[in-house]
C-alpha positions in Angstrom: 14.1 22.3 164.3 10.7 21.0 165.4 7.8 19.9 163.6 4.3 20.3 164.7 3.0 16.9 165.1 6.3 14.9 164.3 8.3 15.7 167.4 11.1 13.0 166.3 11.5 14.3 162.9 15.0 15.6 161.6 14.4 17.4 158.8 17.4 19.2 157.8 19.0 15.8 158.6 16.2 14.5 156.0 17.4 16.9 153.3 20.8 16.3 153.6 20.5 12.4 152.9 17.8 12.9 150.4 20.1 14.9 148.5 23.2 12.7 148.8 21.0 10.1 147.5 20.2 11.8 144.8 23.5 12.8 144.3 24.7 9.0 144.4 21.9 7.9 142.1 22.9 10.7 139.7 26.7 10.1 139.7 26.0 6.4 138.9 23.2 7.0 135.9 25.3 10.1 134.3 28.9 8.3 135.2 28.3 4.7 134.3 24.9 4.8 132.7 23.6 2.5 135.6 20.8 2.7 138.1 22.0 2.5 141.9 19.4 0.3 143.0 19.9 -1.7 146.1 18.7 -5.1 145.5 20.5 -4.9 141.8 23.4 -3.8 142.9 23.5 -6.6 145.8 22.5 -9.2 143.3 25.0 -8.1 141.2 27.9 -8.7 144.1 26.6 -12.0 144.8 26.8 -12.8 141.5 22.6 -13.7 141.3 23.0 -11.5 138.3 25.2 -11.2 135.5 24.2 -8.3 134.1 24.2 -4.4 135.4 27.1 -2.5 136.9 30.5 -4.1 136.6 31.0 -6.7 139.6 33.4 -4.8 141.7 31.2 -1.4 141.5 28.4 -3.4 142.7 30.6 -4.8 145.3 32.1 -1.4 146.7 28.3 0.1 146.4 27.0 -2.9 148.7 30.1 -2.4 151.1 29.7 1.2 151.5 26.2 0.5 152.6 27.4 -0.2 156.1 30.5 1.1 156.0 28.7 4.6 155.2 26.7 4.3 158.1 29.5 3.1 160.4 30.9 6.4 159.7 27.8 8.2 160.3 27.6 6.8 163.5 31.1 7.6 165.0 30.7 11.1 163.1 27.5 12.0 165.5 26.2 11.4 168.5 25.4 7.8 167.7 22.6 6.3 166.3 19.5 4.8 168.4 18.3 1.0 167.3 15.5 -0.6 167.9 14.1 -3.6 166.5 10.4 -4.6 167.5 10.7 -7.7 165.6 12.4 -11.3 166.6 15.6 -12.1 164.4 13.5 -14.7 162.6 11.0 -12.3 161.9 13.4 -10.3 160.8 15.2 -12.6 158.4 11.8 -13.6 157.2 10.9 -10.1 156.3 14.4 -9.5 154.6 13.9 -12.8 152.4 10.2 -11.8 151.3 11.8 -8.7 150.5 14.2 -9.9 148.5 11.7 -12.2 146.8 9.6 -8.9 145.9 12.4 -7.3 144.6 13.1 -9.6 142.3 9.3 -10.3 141.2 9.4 -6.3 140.8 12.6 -6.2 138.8 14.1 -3.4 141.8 13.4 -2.3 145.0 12.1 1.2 146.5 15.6 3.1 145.6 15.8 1.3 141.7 12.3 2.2 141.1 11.5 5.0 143.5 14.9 7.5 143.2 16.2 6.5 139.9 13.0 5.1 137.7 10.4 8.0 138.8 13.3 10.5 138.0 13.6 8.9 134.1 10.0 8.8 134.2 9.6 5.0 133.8 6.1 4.2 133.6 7.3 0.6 135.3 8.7 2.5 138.3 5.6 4.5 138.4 3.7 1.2 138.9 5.9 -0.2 141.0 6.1 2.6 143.1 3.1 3.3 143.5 2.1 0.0 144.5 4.7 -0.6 147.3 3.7 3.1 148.8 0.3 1.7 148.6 0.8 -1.5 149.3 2.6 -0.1 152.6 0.4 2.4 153.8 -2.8 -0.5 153.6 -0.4 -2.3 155.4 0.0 0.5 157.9 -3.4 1.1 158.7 -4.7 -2.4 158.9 -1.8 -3.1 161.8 -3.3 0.0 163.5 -6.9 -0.9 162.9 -5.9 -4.5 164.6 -4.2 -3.1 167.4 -0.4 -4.5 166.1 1.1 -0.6 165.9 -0.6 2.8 168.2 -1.0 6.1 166.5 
C-alpha cells in the first residue's frame, strides 16, 4: 500500500507494531501493575535503579529488545540500516539520551504509550515537550541545510 507523499511508508506494517506495543505495554500495566518503559526497564537490569519491575522482568524486557528484532529480521526480507552519524556521534547521542531520560523520569515509550494512556498530566508534559522539542529540532537542521525535505 502506498501513500501519497510518503512513498517509503509501511503502514499496515505501522499498525501492526503499534498494536503489539500496545499490547506489551498493556500486558505489563494490567499483569504486573508496571509501566514498560525503556529507559526504566534498562535501568532496572543494570541495577541504576532499585525500584520498578522485578530485576529479571526488567532483564528479559531489555533482552528481548534485540532479540525481538533479530527475529524480525530473519522472519522478512531483512531490514535496511543506515546510520548518517559517526559511532561517537552516535554514542554521544545515546548518553544525552539517557541523561534526558533520567532528568524526565522516562523516555518516549514510559511517557508517551503508557503515561498518555493513564492520562498522566507529567507524561502529557513530557510528551509534549520531546515531540516539540523534536520537531524544532527538525526544522532548524532543515533550515540550516543539515537534513533536505
Amino acid at each position: 500500500m502506498m501513500l501519497p507523499g510518503f512513498p517509503n511508508a509501511m503502514p499496515v506494517a505501522g499498525l501492526a507494531g503499534g498494536l503489539l506495543i500496545g499490547l506489551a505495554a498493556a500486558i505489563m500495566l494490567l499483569g504486573l501493575g508496571r509501566i514498560a518503559g525503556v529507559s526504566g526497564m534498562l535501568a532496572r537490569a543494570s541495577a541504576i535503579a532499585d525500584r520498578g519491575a522485578p530485576r529479571a522482568v526488567a532483564l528479559a524486557f531489555v533482552i528481548g529488545l534485540p532479540v525481538g528484532a533479530l527475529l524480525v529480521t530473519l522472519a522478512s526480507s531483512g531490514v535496511e540500516q543506515r546510520f548518517t552519524a559517526s559511532i561517537p556521534q552516535l554514542v554521544m547521542a545515546g548518553l544525552l539520551v539517557g541523561f534526558g531520560t533520567r532528568l524526565g523520569s522516562g523516555c518516549t515509550s514510559g511517557h508517551g504509550v503508557c503515561g498518555l494512556s493513564r492520562l498522566s498530566r507529567r507524561s502529557m508534559v513530557a510528551t509534549l515537550t520531546f515531540m516539540t522539542s523534536g520537531f524544532a529540532t527538525v526544522g532548524l537542521m532543515r533550515t540550516f541545510g543539515f537534513i533536505n525535505g
